[in-house]
N, C-alpha and C positions, 0 to 999 in steps of 0.2 A: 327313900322307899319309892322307886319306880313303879309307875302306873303305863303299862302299855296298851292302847285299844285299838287294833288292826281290824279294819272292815273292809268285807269285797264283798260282789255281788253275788249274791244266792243261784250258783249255778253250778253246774259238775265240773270237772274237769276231766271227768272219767267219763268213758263211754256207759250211759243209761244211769250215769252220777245225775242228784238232782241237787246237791249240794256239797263245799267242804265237807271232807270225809274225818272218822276221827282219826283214823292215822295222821293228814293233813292239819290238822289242828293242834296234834300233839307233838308232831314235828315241828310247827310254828311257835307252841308255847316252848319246847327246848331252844329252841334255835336263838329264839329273842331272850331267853334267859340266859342262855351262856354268851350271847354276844353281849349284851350289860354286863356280865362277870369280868370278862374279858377287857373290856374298851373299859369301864370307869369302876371295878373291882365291887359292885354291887351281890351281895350274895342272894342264891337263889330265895330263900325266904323268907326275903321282904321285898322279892320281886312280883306285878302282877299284872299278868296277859289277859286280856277281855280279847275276845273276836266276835264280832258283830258280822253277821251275813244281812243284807240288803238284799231284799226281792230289785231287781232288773226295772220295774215300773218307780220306783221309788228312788233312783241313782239317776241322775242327769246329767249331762254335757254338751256344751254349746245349746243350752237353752230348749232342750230333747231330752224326753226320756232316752234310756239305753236302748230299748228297742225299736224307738222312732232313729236312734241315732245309727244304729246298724243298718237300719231298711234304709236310710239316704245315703249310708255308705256304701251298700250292697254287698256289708259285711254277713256271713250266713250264720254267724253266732257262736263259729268255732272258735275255742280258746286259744292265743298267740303265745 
């Protein structure tokens, strides 16, 4: 019984998005579920997709929040 929990950081990717949209989400939970189907023959219903959004303040790298880490990259925040 696969447990999957994918988290990213609470942000759009869309223009005036403020978060994972559900299409986005429910694109992710198919996706991960037929890739287990696929790769180690797991059926969908005993498979299970968590996604976790993390506010941006709360997600760190190199010892910086994301937005302390952007502003010394003089990254503007747009998605790559």
């Amino acid at each position: 019984m696969p447990y999957v929990n994918i988290k990213v950081t609470r942000e759009g990717t869309a223009p005036g998005a403020a978060a994972t949209t559900p299409t986005q989400k429910k694109a992710l939970i198919k996706g991960v579920s037929e890739f287990l189907l696929e790769v180690m023959g797991k059926p969908h219903d005993s498979t299970f997709v968590v996604i976790e959004e993390v506010d941006l303040e709360n997600w760190g790298v190199g010892g910086l929040t994301v937005p302390e880490y952007r502003a010394r990259a003089g990254d503007t925040g747009k998605q790559r």
